[in-house]
Structures are given as structure tokens and as C-alpha cells.
PDB file of N, CA, C and O in Angstrom, chain B, residues numbered from 101:
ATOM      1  N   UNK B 101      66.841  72.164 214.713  1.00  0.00           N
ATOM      2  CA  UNK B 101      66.042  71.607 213.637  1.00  0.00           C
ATOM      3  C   UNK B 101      66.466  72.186 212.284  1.00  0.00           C
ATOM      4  O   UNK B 101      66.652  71.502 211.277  1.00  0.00           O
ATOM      5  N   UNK B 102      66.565  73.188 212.343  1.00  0.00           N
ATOM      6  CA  UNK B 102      66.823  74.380 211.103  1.00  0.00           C
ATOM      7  C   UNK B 102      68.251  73.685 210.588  1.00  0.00           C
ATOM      8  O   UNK B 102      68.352  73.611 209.363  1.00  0.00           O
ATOM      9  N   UNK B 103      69.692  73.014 211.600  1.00  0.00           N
ATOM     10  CA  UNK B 103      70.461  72.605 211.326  1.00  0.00           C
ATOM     11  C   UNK B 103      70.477  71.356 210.795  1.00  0.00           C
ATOM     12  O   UNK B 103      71.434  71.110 210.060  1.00  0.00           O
ATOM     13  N   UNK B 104      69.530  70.351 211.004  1.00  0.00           N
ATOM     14  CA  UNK B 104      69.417  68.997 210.199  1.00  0.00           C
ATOM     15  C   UNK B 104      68.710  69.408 209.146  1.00  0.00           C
ATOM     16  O   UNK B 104      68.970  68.659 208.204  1.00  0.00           O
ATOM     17  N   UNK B 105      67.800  70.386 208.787  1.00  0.00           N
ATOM     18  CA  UNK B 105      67.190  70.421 207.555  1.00  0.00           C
ATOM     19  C   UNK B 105      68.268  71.148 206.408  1.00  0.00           C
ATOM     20  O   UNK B 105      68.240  70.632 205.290  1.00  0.00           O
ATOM     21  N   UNK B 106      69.077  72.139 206.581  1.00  0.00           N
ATOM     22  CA  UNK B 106      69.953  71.981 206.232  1.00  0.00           C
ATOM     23  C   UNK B 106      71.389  71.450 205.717  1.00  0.00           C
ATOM     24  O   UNK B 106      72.074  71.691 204.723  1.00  0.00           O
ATOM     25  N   UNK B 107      71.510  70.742 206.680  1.00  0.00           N
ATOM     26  CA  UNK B 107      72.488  69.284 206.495  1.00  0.00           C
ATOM     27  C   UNK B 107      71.748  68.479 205.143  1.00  0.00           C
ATOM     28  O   UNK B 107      72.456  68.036 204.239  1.00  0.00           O
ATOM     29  N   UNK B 108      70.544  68.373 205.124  1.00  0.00           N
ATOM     30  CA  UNK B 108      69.310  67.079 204.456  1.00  0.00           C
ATOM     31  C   UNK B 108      69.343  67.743 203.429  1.00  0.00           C
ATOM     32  O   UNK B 108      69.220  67.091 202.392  1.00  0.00           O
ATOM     33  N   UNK B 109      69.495  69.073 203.313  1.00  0.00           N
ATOM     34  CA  UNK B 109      69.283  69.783 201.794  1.00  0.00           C
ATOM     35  C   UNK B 109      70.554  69.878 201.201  1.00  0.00           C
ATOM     36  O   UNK B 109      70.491  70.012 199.979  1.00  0.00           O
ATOM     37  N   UNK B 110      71.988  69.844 201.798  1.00  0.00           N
ATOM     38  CA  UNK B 110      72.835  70.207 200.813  1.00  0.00           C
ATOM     39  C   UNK B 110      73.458  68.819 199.976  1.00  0.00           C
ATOM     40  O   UNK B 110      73.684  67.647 200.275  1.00  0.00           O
ATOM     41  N   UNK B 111      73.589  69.665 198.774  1.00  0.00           N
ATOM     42  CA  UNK B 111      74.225  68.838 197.484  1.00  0.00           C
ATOM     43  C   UNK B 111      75.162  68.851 196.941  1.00  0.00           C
ATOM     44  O   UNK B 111      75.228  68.409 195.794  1.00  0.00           O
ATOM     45  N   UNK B 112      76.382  69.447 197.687  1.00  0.00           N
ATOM     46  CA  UNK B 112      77.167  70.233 197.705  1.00  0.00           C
ATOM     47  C   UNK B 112      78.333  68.734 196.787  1.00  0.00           C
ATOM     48  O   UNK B 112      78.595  68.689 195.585  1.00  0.00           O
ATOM     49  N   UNK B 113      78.692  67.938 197.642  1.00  0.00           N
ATOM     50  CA  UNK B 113      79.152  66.603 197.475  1.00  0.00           C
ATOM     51  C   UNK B 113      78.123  65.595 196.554  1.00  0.00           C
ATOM     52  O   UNK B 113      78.405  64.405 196.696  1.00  0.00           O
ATOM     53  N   UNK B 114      77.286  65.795 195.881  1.00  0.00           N
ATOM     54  CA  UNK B 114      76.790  64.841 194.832  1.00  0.00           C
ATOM     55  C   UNK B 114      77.390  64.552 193.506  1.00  0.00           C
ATOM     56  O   UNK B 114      77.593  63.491 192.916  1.00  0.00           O
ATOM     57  N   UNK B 115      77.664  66.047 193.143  1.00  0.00           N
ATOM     58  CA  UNK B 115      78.187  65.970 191.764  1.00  0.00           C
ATOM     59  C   UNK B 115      79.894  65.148 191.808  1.00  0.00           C
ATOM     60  O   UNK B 115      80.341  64.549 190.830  1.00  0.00           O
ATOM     61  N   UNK B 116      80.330  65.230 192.571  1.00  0.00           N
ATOM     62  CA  UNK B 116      81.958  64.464 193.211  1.00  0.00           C
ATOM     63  C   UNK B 116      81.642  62.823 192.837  1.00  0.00           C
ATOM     64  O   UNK B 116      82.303  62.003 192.200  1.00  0.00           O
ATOM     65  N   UNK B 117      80.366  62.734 193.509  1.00  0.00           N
ATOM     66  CA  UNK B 117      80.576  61.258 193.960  1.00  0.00           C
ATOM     67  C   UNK B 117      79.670  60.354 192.262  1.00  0.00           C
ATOM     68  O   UNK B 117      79.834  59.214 191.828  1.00  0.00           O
ATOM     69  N   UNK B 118      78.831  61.418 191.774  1.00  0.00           N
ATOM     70  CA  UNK B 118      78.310  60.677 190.614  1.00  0.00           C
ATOM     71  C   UNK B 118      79.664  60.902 189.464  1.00  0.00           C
ATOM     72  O   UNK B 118      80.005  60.050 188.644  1.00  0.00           O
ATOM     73  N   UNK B 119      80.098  61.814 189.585  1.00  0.00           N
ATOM     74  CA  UNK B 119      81.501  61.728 188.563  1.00  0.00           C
ATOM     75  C   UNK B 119      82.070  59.995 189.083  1.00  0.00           C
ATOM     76  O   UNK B 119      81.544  59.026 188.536  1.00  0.00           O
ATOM     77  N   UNK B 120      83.016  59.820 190.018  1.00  0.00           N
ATOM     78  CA  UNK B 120      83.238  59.168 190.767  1.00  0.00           C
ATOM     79  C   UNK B 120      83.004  57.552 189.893  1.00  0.00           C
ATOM     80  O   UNK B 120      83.714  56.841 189.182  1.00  0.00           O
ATOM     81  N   UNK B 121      81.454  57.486 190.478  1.00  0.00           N
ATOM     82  CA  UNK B 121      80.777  56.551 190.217  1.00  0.00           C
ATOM     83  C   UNK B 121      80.728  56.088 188.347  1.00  0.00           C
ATOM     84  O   UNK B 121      80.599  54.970 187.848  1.00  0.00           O
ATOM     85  N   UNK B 122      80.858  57.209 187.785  1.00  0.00           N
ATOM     86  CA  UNK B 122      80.905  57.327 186.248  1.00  0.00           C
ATOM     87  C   UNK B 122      82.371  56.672 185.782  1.00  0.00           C
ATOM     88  O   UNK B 122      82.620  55.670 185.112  1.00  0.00           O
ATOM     89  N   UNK B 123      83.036  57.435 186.273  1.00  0.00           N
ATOM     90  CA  UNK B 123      84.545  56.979 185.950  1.00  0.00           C
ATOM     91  C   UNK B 123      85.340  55.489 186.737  1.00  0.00           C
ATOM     92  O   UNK B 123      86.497  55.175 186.458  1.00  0.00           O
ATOM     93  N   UNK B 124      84.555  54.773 187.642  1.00  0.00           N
ATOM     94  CA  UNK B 124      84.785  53.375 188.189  1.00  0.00           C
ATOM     95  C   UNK B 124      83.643  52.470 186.551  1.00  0.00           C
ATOM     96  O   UNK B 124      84.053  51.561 185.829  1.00  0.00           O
ATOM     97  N   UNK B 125      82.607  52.992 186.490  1.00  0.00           N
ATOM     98  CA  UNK B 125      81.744  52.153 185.367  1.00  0.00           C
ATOM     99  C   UNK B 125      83.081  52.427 184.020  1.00  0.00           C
ATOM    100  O   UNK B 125      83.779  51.449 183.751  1.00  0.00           O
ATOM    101  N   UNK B 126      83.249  53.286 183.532  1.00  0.00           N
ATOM    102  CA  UNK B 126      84.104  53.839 182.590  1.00  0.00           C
ATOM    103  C   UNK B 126      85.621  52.354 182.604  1.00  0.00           C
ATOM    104  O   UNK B 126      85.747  51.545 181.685  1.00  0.00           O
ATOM    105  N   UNK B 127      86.361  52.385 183.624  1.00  0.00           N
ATOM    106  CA  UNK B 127      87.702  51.801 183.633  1.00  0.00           C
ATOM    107  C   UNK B 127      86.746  50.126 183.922  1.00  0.00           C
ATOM    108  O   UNK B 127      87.554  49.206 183.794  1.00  0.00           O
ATOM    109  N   UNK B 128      85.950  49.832 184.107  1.00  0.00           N
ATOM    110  CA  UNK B 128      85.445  48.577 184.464  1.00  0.00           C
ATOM    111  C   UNK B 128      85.266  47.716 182.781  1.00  0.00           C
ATOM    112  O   UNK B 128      85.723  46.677 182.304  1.00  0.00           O
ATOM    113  N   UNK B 129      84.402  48.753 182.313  1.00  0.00           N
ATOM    114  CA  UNK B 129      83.986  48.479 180.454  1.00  0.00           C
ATOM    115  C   UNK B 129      85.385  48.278 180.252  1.00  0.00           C
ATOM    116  O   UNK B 129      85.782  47.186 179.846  1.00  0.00           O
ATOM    117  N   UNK B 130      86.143  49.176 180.483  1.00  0.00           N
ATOM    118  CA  UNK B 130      87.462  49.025 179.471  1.00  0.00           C
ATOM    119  C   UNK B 130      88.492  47.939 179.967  1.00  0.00           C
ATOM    120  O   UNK B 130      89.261  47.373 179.189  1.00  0.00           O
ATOM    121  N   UNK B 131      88.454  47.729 181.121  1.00  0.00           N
ATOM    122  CA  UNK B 131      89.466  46.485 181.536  1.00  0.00           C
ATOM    123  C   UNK B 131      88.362  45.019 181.081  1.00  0.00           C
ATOM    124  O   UNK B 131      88.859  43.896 181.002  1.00  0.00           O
ATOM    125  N   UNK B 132      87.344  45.182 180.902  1.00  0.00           N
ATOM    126  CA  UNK B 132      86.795  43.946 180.187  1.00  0.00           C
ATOM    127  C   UNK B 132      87.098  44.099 178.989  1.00  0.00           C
ATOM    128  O   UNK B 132      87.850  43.242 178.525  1.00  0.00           O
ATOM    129  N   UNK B 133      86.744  44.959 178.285  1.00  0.00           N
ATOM    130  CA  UNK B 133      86.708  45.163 176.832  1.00  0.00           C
ATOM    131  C   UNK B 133      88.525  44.580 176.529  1.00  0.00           C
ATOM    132  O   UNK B 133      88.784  43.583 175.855  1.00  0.00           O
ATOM    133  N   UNK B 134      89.496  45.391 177.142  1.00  0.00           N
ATOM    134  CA  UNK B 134      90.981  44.749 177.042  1.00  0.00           C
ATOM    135  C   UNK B 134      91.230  43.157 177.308  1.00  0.00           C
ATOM    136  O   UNK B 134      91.932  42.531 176.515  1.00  0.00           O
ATOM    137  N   UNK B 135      90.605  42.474 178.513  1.00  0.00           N
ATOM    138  CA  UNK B 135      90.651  41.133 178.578  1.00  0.00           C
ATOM    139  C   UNK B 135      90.241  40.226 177.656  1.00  0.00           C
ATOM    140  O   UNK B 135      90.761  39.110 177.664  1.00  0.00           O
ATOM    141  N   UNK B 136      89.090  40.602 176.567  1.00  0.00           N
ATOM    142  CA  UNK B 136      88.133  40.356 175.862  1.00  0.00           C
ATOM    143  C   UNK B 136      89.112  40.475 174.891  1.00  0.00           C
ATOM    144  O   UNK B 136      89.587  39.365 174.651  1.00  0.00           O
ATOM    145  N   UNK B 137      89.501  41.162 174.378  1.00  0.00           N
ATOM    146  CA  UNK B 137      90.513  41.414 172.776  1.00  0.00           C
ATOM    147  C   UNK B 137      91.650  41.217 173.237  1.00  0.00           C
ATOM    148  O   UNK B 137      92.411  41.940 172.595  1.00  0.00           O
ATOM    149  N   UNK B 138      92.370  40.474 174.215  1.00  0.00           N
ATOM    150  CA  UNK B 138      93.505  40.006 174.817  1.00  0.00           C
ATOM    151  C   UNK B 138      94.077  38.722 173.843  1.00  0.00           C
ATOM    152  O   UNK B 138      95.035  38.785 173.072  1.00  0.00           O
ATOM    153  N   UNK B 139      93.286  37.652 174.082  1.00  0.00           N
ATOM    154  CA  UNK B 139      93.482  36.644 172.564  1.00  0.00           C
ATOM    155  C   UNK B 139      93.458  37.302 171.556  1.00  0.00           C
ATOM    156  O   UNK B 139      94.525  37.589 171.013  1.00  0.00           O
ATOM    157  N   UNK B 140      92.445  37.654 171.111  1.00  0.00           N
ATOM    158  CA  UNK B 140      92.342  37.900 169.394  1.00  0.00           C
ATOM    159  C   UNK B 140      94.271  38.877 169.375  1.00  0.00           C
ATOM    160  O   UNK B 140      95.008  38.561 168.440  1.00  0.00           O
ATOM    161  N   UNK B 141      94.695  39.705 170.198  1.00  0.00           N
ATOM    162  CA  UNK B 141      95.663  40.460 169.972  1.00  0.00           C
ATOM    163  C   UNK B 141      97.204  39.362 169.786  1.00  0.00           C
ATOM    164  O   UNK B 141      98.108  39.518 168.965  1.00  0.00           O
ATOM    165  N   UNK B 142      97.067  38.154 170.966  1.00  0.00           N
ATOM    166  CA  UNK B 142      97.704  38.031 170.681  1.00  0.00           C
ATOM    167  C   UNK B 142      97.777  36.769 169.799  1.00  0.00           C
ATOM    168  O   UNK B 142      98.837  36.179 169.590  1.00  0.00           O
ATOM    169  N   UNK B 143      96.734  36.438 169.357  1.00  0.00           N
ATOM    170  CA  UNK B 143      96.979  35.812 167.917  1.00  0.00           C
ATOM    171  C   UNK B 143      97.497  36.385 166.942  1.00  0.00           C
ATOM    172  O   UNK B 143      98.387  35.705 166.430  1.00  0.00           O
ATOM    173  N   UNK B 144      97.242  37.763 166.262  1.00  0.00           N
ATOM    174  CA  UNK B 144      97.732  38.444 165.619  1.00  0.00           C
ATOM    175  C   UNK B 144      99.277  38.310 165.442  1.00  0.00           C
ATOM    176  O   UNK B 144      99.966  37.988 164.474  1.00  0.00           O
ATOM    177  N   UNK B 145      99.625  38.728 166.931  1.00  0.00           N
ATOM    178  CA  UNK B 145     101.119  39.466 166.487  1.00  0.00           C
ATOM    179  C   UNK B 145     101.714  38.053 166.801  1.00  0.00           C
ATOM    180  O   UNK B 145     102.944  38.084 166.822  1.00  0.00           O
ATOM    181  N   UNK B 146     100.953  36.331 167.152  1.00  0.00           N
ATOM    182  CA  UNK B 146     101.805  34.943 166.684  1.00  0.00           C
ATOM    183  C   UNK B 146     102.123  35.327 165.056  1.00  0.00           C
ATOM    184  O   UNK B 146     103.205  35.492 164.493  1.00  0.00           O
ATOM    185  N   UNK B 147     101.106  35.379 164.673  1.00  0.00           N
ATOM    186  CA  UNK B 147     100.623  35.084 162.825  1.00  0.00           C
ATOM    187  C   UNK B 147     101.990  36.269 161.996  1.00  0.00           C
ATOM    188  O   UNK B 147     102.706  35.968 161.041  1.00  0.00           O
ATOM    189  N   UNK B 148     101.974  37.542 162.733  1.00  0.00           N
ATOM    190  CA  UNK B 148     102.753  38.341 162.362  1.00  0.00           C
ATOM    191  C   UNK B 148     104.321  37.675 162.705  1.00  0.00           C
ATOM    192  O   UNK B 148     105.285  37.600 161.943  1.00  0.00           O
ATOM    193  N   UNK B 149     104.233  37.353 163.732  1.00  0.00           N
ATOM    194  CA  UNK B 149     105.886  36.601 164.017  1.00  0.00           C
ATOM    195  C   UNK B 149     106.440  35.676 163.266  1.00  0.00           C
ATOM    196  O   UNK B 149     107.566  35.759 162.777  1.00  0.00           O
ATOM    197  N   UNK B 150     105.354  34.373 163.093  1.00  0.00           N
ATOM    198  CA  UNK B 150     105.628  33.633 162.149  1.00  0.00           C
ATOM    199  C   UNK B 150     105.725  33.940 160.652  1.00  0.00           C
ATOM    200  O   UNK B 150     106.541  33.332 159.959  1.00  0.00           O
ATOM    201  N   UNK B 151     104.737  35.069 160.025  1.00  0.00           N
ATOM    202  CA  UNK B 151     105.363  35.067 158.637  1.00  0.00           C
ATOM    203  C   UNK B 151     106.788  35.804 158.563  1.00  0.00           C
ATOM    204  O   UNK B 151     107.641  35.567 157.707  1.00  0.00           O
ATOM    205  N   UNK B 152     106.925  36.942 159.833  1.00  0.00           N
ATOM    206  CA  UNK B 152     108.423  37.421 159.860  1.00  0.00           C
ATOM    207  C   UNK B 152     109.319  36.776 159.606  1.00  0.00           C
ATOM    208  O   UNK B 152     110.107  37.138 158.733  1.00  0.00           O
ATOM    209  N   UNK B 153     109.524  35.285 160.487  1.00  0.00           N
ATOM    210  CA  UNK B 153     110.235  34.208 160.776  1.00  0.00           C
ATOM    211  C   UNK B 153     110.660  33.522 158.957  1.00  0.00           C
ATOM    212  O   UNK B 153     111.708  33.403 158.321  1.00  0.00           O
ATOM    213  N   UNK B 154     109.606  33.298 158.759  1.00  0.00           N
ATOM    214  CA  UNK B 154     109.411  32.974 157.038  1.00  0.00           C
ATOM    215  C   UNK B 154     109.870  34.083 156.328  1.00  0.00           C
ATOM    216  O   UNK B 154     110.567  33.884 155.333  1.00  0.00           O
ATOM    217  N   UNK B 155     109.654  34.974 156.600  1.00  0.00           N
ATOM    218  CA  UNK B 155     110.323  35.745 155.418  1.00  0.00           C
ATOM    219  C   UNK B 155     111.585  35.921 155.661  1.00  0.00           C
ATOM    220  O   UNK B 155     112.237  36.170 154.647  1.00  0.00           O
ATOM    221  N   UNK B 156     112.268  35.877 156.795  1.00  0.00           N
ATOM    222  CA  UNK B 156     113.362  35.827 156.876  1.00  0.00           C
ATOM    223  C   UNK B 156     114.233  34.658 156.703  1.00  0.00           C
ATOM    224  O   UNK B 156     115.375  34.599 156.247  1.00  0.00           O
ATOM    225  N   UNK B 157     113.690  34.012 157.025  1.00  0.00           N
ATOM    226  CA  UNK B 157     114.496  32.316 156.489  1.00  0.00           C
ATOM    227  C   UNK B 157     114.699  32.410 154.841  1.00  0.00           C
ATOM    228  O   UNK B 157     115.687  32.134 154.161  1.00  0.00           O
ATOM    229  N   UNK B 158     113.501  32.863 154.490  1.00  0.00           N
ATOM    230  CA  UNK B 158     113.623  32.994 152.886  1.00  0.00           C
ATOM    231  C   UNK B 158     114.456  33.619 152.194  1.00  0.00           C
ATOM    232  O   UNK B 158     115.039  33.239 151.179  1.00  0.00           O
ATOM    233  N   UNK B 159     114.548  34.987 152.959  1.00  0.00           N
ATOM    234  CA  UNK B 159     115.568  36.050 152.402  1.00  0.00           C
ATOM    235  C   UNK B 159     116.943  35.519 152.291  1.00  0.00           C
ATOM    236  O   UNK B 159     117.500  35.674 151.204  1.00  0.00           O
ATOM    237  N   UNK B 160     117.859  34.652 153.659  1.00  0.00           N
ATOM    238  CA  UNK B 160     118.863  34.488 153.894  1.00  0.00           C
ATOM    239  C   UNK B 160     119.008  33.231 152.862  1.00  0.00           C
ATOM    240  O   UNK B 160     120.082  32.640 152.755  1.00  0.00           O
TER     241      UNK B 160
END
């Protein structure tokens, strides 16, 4: 008995598994948050290509 109440009390493995659990929520936000600003990014660096494109036609 003394050995299951023991088993029932230790916490030894909690702090492991709530880290764990923290750092799966953590990379979840951020691979949305990246999918999410995925367009807007690569609109940007179109808009940046094309005035490159223009300024270089211009120069030559």
C-alpha cells in the first residue's frame, strides 16, 4: 500500500512534461503565425523584384 501511495505522490516527471507541453503550444503559434505572413512576405519581395527589374532596365 505504502508503495502505490508513493508511486500517486511523486512529481518527479511533471515539470518535463508541462515544459514539453509549453514548447509544442510555442512552435504551433509560430508555424501559424509564419503561414499567416507567408503572402504578405511574398508580395513584398514580388514588388521589390519588380522595381529592381525597372530600375535596371532604366539604368542600361
Amino acid at each position: 500500500m505504502t508503495t502505490i501511495k508513493n508511486f500517486l505522490n511523486d512529481e518527479q516527471g511533471q515539470d518535463l512534461i508541462e515544459y514539453t507541453l509549453l514548447m509544442a503550444f510555442v512552435a504551433l503559434a509560430a508555424a501559424a503565425l509564419f503561414l499567416g505572413a507567408g503572402g504578405s512576405i511574398s508580395g513584398i519581395w514580388g514588388t521589390t523584384n519588380t522595381q529592381l527589374a525597372s530600375a535596371n532596365t532604366a539604368a542600361s
